[in-house]
C-alpha positions in Angstrom: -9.5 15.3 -1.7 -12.2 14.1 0.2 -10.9 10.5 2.0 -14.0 8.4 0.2 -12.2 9.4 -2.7 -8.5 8.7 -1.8 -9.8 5.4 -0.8 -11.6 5.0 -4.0 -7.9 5.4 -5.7 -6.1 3.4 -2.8 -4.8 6.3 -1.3 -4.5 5.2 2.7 -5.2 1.8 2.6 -2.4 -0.1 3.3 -2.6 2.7 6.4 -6.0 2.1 7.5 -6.9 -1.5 6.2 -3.7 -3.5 6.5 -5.0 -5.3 3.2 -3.6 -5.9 -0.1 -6.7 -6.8 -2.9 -5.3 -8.6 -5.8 -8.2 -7.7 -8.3 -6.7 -4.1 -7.6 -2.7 -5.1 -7.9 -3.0 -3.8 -11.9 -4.0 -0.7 -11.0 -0.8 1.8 -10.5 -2.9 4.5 -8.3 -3.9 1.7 -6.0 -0.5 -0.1 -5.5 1.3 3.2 -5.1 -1.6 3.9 -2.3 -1.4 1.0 -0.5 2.7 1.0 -0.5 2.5 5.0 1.4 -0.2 3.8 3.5 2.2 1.1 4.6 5.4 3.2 4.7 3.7 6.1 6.7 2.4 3.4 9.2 5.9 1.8 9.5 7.5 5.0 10.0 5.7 6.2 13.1 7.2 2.9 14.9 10.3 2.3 12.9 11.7 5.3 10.8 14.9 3.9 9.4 13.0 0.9 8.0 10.6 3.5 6.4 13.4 4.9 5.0 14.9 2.0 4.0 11.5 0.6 2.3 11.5 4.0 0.8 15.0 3.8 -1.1 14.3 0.6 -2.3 11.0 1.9 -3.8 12.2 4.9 -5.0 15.3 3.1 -7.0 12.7 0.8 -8.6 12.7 -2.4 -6.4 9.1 -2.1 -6.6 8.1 -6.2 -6.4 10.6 -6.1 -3.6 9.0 -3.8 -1.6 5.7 -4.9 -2.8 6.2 -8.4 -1.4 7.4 -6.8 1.8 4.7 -5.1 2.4 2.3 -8.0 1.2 3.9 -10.3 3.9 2.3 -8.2 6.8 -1.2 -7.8 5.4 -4.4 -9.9 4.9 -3.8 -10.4 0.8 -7.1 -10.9 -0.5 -8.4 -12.6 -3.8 -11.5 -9.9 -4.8 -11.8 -6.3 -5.2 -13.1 -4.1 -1.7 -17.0 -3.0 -2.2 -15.4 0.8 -2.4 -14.3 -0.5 -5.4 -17.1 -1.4 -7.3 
């Protein structure tokens, strides 16, 4: 997959960007994009808490993790022009 196209499904983002888009937070390919953009970033400084971000995602603490996750990003109101 080419990487326009994993950014156009989120895919990296939270890896590259470091920002969450809310006009995107309904759509599942995006939000599970940005959280293993994020997890893969945190886990090449801190593996345990990747793993232990991980677990909680994986056992279905997803606003949890989600929140997280938001709290170290620019959260922003629109939708990115890749988007559109």
């Amino acid at each position: 997959m080419s990487s326009e196209g994993r950014e156009a499904i989120g895919y990296d983002h939270g890896y590259d960007g470091e920002v969450f888009y809310l006009g995107l937070a309904l759509d599942p390919a995006y939000v599970e994009g940005f959280v293993e953009g994020c997890l893969e970033r945190i886990g090449e400084d801190d593996q345990e808490g990747e793993d232990l971000l991980r677990g909680e995602w994986e056992e279905g603490d997803w606003e949890m993790v989600l929140e997280i996750l938001k709290a170290e990003c620019d959260v922003r109101v629109g939708r990115p022009e890749w988007s559109t």
